[in-house]
C-alpha positions, 0 to 999 in steps of 0.5 A, spaced: 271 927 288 266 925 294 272 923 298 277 928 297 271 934 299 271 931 305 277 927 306 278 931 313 271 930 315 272 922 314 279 922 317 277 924 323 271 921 324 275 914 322 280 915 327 274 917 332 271 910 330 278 907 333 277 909 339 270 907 340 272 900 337 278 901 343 273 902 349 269 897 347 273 892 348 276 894 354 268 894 356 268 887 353 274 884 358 271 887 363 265 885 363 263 878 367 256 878 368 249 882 368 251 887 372 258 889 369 254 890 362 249 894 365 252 898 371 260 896 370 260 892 376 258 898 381 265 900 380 267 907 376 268 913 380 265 920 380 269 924 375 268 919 370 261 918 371 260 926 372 262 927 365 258 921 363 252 924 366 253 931 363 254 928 356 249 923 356 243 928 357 247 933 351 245 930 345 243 933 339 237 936 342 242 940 346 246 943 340 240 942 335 234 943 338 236 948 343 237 953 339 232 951 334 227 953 340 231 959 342 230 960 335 223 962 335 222 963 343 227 969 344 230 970 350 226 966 355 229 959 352 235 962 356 231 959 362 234 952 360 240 954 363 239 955 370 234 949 370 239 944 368 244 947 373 239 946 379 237 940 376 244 936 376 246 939 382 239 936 385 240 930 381 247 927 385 247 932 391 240 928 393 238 923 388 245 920 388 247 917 394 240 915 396 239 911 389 246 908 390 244 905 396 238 902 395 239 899 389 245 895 391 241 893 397 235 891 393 241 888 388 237 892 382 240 894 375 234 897 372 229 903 374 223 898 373 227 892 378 228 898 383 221 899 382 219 892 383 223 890 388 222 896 392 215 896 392 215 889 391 210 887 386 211 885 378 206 888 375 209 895 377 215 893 374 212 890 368 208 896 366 215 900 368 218 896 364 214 898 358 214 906 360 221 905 359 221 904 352 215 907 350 219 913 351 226 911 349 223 910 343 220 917 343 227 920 345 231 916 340 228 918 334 230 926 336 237 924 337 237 920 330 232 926 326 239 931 330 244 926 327 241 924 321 240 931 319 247 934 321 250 929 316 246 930 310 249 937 311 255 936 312 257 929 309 252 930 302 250 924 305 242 921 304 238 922 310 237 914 310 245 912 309 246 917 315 241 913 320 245 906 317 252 909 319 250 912 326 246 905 328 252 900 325 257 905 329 253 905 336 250 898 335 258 895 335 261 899 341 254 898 345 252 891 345 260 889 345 263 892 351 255 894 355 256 900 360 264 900 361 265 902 354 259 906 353 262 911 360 268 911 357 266 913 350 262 918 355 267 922 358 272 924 351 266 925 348 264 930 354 271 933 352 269 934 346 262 937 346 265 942 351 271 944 346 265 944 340 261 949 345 266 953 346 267 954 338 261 954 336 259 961 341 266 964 339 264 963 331 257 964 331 258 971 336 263 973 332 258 972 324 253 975 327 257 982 329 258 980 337 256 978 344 252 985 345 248 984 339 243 981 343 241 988 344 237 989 338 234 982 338 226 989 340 227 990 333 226 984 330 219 983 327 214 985 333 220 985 338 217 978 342 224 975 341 227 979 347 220 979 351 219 973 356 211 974 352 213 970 347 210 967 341 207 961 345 205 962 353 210 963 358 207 957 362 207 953 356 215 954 354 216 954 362 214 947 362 217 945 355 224 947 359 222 943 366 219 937 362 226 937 357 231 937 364 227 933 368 229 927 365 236 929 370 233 926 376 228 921 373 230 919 366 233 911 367 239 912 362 241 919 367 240 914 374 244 909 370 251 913 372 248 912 380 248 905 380 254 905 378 258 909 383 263 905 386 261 908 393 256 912 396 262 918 397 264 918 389 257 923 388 260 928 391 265 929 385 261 927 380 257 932 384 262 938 381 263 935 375 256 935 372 254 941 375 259 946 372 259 941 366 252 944 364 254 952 367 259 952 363 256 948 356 249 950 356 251 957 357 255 958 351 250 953 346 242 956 349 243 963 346 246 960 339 238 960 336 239 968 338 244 970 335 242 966 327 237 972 327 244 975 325 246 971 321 242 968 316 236 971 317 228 970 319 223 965 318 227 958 317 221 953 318 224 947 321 228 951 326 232 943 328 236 946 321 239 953 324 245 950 327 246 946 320 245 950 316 250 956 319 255 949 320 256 949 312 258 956 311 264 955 310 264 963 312 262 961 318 267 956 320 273 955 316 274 947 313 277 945 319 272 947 324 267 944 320 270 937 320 272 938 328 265 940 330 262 935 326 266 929 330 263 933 337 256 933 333 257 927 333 259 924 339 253 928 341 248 924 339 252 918 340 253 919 347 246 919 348 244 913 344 249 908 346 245 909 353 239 910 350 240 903 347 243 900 353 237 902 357 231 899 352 236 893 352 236 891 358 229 893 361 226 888 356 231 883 358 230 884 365 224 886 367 219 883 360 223 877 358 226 875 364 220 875 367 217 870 363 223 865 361 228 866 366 235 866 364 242 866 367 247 871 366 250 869 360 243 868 355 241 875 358 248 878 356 246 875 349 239 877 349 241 884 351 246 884 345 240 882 341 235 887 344 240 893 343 242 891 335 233 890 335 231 897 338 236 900 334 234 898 328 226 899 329 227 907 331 232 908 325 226 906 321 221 910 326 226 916 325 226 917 317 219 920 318 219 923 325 212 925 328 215 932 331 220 936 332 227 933 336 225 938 343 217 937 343 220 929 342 225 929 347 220 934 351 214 930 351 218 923 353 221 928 359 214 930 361 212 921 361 218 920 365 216 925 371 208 923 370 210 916 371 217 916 375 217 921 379 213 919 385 215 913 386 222 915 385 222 922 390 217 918 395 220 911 395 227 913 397 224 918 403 217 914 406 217 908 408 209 908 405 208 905 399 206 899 394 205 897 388 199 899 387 201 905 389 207 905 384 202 903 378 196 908 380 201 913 379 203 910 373 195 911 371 194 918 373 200 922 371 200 918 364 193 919 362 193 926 364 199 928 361 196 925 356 189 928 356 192 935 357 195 936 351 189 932 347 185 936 348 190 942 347 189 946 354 192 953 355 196 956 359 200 951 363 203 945 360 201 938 361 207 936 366 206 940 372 198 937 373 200 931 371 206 930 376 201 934 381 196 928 380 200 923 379 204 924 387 196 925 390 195 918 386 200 915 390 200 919 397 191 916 397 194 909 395 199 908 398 195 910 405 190 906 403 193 900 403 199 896 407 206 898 405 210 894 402 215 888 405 222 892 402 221 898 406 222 894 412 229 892 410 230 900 407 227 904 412 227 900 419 
């Protein structure tokens, strides 16, 4: 009974199996040694990686968690949008080529082996290395509650076989076929996120009685859903906004695709695709929270479930879309995962037990196939009792990696001064302000903007205070 009620939802997503079992053995063929299986031998184009980058960053947190906050913000969520475009263009107009360079220069692979090489100091690569995955973790955990609970609606599964299915699934094709399968499951799954965008608006707009109803968004409530005075500061949402996005530019599974430019120029192609990627796919996904004001009603506690609930309509969406959207859905959370994984995998490998007990290229392939099946499983735990809410999770691991990143990522590419101990007093100060703000439950502003602020006057009194490091010489002349 259980399989003919879903049997389409089921065809679909065995078909969509085969198709990730393909690129992973495509990715196996291809990969020869560490660098093939972290950044695909530096050798894939900027289409390709365009698509990548747009769909690593538009998990679940982007269908599921975005319109659970426009949900309870209002209209000022929509800021998300503008902000994503701005930052993806930044993030390949600038960042891009800069990175590609310096990193095949350095012979880097990893966001904490840039860091050390480029500042020349194993501390500040080690204490990177663990930044990395503490909010890798973070940021897991969100994706997997999104996914998990997505299934639970749609396939009547228990929450805790939804997490086993994703995490066997995205373990196969990650650890098999490394960065060559997980592009290429990148970019279909991009195609269909956008298709599931698309569809998503059209139905949703259309239950809840058309685009224009926005309009009466005054006369819910006190009327604060169309206000930019929501129900939290302005400052606060603002930050929660730049703290979700500004992971384009210093999050490792984002910079990732960078590394892997076959050449410095290809970034002008993935330069469009990205940016109108976001335009087009945020725009139509950041307003669904609003519209659901119209469709089921007020006060849903959990907002994470708005999408979902609307999803098991079938007044909503007939049986077929429900099953097409699912895939899409899915793909989401894959598609983000798979570099997630890929990322923690090779950051412990490389930069916290590489360090300690060498190893060639085929033992570190091997420990950075066991990393990814490790780390999956202990998030998949961590996610069945989540400590918060999928974009305060994602939010907060953004804010980390721009306290802690930013500085030696945006100044280590420009100026020639700097160090290692710059690096980790960086590290030190944006952390333990970030940290600091948001335990002590300051108003007002989010925590993200001092802690960046602090963390880039760390570096710049460090970094004058000290010699700067040997690498420079060879980067800047």
């Amino acid at each position: 009974m259980w399989f003919r009620e879903h049997a389409l939802i089921l065809v679909l997503f065995a078909l969509y199996t085969g198709v990730l079992v393909h690129h992973a053995l495509i990715g196996q063929r291809r990969t020869r040694d560490l660098a093939d299986f972290l950044v695909g031998g530096r050798s894939l184009g900027g289409i390709i990686l365009g698509v990548s980058f747009f769909a690593t960053y538009a998990s679940t947190n982007s269908f599921l968690g975005f319109a659970g906050r426009a949900y309870a913000s209002g209209i000022a969520w929509l800021l998300i949008i503008p902000t994503a475009v701005i930052l993806s263009f930044v993030a390949w107009a600038w960042l891009a080529p800069r990175l590609r360079g310096v990193t095949e220069t350095l012979g880097s692979v990893t966001i904490p082996d840039y860091i050390g090489f480029r500042f020349n100091s194993r501390p500040a690569r080690f204490a990177a290395a663990l930044i990395v995955i503490f909010s890798s973790f973070l940021y897991m955990t969100a994706v997997f509650k999104g996914i998990g609970s997505l299934l639970v609606e749609l396939l009547d599964l228990s929450y805790g076989l939804s997490l086993f299915v994703v995490v066997l699934i995205v373990c196969l094709y990650t650890m098999i076929g490394g960065f060559h399968s997980v592009a290429r499951t990148d970019f279909v799954q991009g195609i269909l996120m956008t298709m599931a965008a698309v569809l998503m608006f059209f139905l949703i707009t259309r239950a809840a009685g058309g685009i224009g109803r926005l309009a009466d968004l005054a006369q819910i409530g006190d009327g604060s859903l169309a206000r930019w005075d929501t129900a939290q500061p302005l400052g606060i949402l603002i930050g929660v906004v730049f703290a979700s996005t500004v992971k384009l530019v210093v999050e490792p599974r984002q910079l990732s695709r960078f590394y892997a430019l076959e050449t410095e120029s290809a970034a002008k192609s993935g330069l469009v695709v990205s940016t109108l990627s976001f335009l087009v796919v945020f725009s139509l996904l950041a307003p669904l929270g609003l519209y659901a004001h119209f469709v089921i009603g007020q006060g849903v506690a959990d907002t994470d479930q708005v999408i979902p609930m609307m999803l098991s309509d079938p007044a909503i969406f007939p049986p077929v879309v429900q099953a097409l959207l699912f895939l899409a859905l899915v793909s989401a959370a894959m598609s983000s995962l798979d570099s997630v994984l890929l990322v923690m995998a090779s950051t412990a490998q490389r930069d916290l037990l590489g360090l300690l007990v060498p190893a060639d290229d085929r033992h570190a392939v091997r420990n950075t196939r066991v990393c990814v099946v490790l780390f999956a499983a202990i998030t998949a735990i961590l996610a069945i009792d989540p400590p918060g809410g999928i974009v305060e999770l994602t939010s907060f691991s953004g804010a980390l990696y721009a306290a802690c990143f930013l500085p030696s990522l945006a100044l280590g590419l420009t100026w020639r001064r700097g160090n290692g101990a710059a690096a980790l007093c960086s590290f030190a100060a944006g952390g333990v302000t970030l940290g600091l703000w948001m335990l002590l439950d300051i108003k007002g502003m989010h925590a993200v903007f001092p802690a960046m602020a602090i963390s880039f006057a760390a570096y710049c009194v460090a970094a004058l205070m000290a010699p700067e490091a040997k690498a420079a010489k060879g980067l800047f002349g």
